[in-house]
VEXDREN-2710 file (C-alpha; in Angstrom, 1 decimal):
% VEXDREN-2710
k/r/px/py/pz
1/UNK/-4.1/50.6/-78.9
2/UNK/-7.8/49.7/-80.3
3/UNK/-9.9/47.0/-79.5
4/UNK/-12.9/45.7/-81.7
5/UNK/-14.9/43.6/-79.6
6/UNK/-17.7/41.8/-81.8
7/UNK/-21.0/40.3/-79.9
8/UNK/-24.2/38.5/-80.8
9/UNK/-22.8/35.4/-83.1
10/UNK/-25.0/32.1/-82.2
11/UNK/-26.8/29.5/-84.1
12/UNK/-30.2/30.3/-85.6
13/UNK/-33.0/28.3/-87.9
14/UNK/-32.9/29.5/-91.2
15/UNK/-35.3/32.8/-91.9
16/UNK/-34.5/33.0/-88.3
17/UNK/-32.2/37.0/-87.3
18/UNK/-29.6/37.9/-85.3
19/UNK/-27.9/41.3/-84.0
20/UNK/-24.4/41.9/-84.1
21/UNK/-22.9/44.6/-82.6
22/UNK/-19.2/46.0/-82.6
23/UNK/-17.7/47.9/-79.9
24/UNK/-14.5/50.4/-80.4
25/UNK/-12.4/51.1/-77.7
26/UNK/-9.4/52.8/-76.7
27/UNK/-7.1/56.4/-77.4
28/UNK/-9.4/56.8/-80.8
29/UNK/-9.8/60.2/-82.3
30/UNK/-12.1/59.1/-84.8
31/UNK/-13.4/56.0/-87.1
32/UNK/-14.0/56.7/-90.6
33/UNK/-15.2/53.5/-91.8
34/UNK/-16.7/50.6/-89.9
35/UNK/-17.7/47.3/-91.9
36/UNK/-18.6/43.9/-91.1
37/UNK/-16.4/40.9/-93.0
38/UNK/-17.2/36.9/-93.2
39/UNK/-15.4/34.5/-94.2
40/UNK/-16.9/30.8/-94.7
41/UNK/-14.7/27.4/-94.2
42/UNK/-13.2/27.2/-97.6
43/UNK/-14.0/30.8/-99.0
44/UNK/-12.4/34.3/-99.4
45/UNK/-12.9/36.8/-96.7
46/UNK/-15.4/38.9/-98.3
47/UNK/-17.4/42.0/-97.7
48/UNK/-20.6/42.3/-95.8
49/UNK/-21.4/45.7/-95.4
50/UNK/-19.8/49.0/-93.9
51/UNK/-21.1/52.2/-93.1
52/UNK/-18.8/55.6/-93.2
53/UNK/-19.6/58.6/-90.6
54/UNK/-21.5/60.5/-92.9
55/UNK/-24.2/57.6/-93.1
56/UNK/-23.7/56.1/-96.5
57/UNK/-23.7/52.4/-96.4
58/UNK/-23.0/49.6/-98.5
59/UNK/-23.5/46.1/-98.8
60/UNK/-22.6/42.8/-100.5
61/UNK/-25.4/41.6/-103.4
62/UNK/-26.0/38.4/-101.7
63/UNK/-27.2/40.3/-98.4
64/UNK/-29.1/43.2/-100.3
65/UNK/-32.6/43.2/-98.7
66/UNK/-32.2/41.6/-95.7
67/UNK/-29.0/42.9/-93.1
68/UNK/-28.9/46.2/-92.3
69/UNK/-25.5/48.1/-90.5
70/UNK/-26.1/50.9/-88.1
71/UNK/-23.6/52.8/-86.3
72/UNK/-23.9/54.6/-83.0
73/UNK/-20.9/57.2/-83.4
74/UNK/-21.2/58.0/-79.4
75/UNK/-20.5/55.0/-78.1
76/UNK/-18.3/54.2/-81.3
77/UNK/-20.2/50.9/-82.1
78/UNK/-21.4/49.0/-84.9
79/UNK/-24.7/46.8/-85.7
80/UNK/-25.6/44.4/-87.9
81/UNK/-29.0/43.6/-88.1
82/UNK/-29.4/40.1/-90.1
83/UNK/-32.5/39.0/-91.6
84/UNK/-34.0/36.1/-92.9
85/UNK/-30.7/34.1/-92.7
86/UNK/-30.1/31.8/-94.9
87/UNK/-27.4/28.0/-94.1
88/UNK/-25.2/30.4/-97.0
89/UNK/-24.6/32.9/-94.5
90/UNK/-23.0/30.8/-91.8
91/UNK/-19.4/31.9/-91.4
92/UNK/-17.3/33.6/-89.0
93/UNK/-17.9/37.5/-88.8
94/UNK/-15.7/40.0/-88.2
95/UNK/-15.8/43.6/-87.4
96/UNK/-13.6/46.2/-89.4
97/UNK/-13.1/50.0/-88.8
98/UNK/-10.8/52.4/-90.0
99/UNK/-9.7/54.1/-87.1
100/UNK/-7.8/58.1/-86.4
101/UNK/-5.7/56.8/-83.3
102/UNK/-2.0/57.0/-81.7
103/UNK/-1.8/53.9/-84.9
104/UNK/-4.2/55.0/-87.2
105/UNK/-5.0/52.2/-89.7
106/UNK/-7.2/49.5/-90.0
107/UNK/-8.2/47.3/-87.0
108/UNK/-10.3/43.7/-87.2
109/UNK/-12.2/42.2/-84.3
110/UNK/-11.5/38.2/-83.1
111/UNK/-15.0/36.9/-84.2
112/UNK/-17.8/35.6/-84.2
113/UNK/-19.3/32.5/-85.0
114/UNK/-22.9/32.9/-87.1
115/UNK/-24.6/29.1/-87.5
116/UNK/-27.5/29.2/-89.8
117/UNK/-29.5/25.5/-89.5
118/UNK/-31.3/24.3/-92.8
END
């Protein structure tokens, strides 16, 4: 019923950015809550940041500073501008969002691969 389609991953020199962006799409009434999730071989899924429709934002300690999330509610997509990258941030990222829909629940994009070279 949704799709989150993530976009950007690649492989980067540390202090190096990248852009990630997810894209919503389908029978959506509204999203509430879109975040952005990584999880690194070995470790937890854990938080990155997420952004509800009202603007408020928040994000993990460890990334405090240097991502930013955006969200551009017309086109019902998600950014996440990552700065000075560090080898610690490699993982696989995934998209989130809380979505009003025929299902209304949570819904998680595929992935995408973020390589961060020492």
């Amino acid at each position: 019923q949704v799709q989150l389609v993530e976009s950007g991953g690649g492989l980067v020199q540390a202090g190096g950015a990248l852009r990630l962006s997810c894209a919503a799409s389908g029978t959506i009434v509204s999203i509430n809550t879109m975040g952005w999730y990584r999880q690194a071989p070995g470790k937890q899924r854990e938080l990155v940041a997420r952004t509800i429709s009202d603007g408020r934002t928040n994000y993990a300690d460890s990334v405090k500073g240097r991502f930013s999330i955006s969200r551009d509610n017309a086109k019902n997509t998600a950014y996440l501008q990552m700065n000075s990258l560090k080898p610690e941030d490699t993982a696989v990222y995934y998209c989130n969002a809380e979505v009003v829909a025929l299902y209304t629940g949570s819904y998680w994009g595929q992935g995408t691969q973020v390589t961060v070279s020492s």
